[in-house]
N, C-alpha and C positions, 0 to 999 in steps of 0.2 A: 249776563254772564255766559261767556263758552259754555259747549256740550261738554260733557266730564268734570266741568271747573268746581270746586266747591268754596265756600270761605272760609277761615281756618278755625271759627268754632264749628260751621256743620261741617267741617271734615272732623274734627276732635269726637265728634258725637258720635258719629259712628261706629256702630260697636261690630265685632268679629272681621276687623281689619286691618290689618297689620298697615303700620308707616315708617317710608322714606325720606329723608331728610338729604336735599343735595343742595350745594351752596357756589356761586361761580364769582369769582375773583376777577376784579379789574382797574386800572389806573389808568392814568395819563400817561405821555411820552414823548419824546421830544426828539426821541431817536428815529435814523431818518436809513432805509435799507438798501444797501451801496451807496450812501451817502445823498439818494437821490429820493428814495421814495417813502414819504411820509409813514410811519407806522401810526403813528397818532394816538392808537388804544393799545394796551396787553389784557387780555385776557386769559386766564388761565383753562387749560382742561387735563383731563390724564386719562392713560391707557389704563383701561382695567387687567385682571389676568386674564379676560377672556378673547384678547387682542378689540374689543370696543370701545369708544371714544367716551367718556362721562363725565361728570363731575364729582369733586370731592365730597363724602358722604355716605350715608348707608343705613341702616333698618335701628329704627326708634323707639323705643316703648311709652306712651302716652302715659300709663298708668305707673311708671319708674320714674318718669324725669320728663322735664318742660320738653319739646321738640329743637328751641336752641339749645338747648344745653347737650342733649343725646347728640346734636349734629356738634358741637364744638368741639365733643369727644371724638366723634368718629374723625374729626378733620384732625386732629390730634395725633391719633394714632397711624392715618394716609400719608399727613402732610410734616410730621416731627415739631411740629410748633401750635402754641396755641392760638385761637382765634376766638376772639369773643363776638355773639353772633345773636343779635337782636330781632324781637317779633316788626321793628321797623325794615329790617332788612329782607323781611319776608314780602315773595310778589306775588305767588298764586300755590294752591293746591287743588290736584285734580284725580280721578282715579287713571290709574296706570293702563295702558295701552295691553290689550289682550295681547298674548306672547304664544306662539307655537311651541317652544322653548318653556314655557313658566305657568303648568297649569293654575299657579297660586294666582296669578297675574291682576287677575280680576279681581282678588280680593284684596290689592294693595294700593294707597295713597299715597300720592307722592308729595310732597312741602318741596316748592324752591324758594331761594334766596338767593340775593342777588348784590354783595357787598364793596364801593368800592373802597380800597387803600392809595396809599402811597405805592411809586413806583419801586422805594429801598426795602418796601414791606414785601413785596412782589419777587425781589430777587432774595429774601429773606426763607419765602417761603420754600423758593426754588433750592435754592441753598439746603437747607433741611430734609426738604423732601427726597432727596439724594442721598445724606447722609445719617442721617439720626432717626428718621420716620420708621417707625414698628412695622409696619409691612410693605416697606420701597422692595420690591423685586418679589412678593408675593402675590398681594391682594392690586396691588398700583404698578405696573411697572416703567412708569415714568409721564412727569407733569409735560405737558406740550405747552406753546402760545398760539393761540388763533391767530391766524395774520390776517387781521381786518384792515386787510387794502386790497385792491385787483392790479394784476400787472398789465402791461399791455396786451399780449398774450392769452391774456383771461387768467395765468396764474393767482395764487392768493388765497381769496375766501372761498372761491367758487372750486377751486381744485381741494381745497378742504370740508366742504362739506359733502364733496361725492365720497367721501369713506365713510363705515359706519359708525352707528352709535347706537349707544344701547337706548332701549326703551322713547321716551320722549324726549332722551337729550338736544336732540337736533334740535326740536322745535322749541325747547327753551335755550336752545343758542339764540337760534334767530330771534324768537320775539324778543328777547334782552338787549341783543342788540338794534332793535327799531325803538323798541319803551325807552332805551338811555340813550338816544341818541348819539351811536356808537359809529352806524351805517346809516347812510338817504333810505327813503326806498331804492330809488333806483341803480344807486348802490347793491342792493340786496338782490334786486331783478337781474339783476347784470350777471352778480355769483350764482342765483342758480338755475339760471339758462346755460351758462358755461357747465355748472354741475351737472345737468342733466344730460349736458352732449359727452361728456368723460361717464360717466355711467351705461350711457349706450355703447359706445364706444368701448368699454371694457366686456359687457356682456356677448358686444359679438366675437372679442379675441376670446375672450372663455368657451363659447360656441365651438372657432376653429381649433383654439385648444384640443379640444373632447375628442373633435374630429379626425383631429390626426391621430390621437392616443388609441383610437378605438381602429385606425387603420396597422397599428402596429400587431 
């Protein structure tokens, strides 16, 4: 087992720990992007209000309610529809990434899941989540698709994972999409070689940015 990973009775066992509950939505497709390039998978993710990338989900209480159950609520109230959400659709728990940001950080688990649907369930969701969802434009400000293709260019995945994400979202993008065979590997090498040169790349215009600001 990974470093942090736990399984979901010895994560449940442990006590004076708060836990998260996030769950990532995906189907098939058929749809094809300017008619030319295969999209293949929809994945879902959303903007939180803190302008970071995550998944749908949020803080759980073991000792109230099963862990699917707390996360069906919370997707409930993100996502305006319900989803029912099984300990099969569960793929790892681990403790949460020390945060600059989150002195708690350390004391919290994270539960993901990993569910797929239908593609009409997928636009279902979208649909709602717009409209009906109890906190669209507070807590969520809007569902994104991961574009799991690469353009010629390097556009796609790899331009989508140079932006942030909160906590370990990234890495349970990626490893979800190698475990469901979503992306190749070299697929995935490909996005984030391309990712790492738009992150360089951005840091040095934020550099000149500074530069000039500070000549003024």
């Amino acid at each position: 087992m990974a470093s942090g990973q736990l399984s979901r009775a010895e994560a449940l066992a442990c006590s004076d720990y708060r836990h998260a509950c996030h769950v990532m939505l995906y189907s098939d497709t058929n749809a094809q992007l300017f008619g030319r390039i295969p999209i293949k998978h929809i994945v879902l993710m959303q903007i939180r209000f803190d302008g970071l990338l995550g998944f749908p989900g949020g803080l759980v209480n073991p000792t109230e309610e099963t862990l699917e159950a707390g996360l069906s609520r919370e997707f409930l109230e993100e996502m305006g529809v319900a989803l029912p959400v099984s300990v099969a659709d569960h793929v790892e728990s681990c403790h949460a990434p020390a945060s600059s940001t989150s002195l708690s950080s350390s004391h919290l688990i994270t539960h993901f899941y990993v569910k797929k649907i239908d593609e009409e369930q997928i636009v279902e969701v979208e649909k709602a989540a717009a409209s009906t969802a109890e906190d669209h434009g507070q807590e969520v400000l809007g569902l994104v698709r991961v574009p799991v293709y690469t353009m010629k260019d390097g556009g796609g995945l790899g331009s989508f994972l140079s932006h942030s994400f909160v906590g370990n979202a990234r890495s349970q993008l990626v490893n979800s999409l190698l475990r469901f065979n979503l992306v190749t590997p070299e697929q995935l090498h490909e996005a984030n070689t391309h990712s790492l040169t738009i992150c360089s790349n951005t840091v040095e215009d934020l550099k000149a940015a500074l530069t000039e600001e500070n000549r003024k």
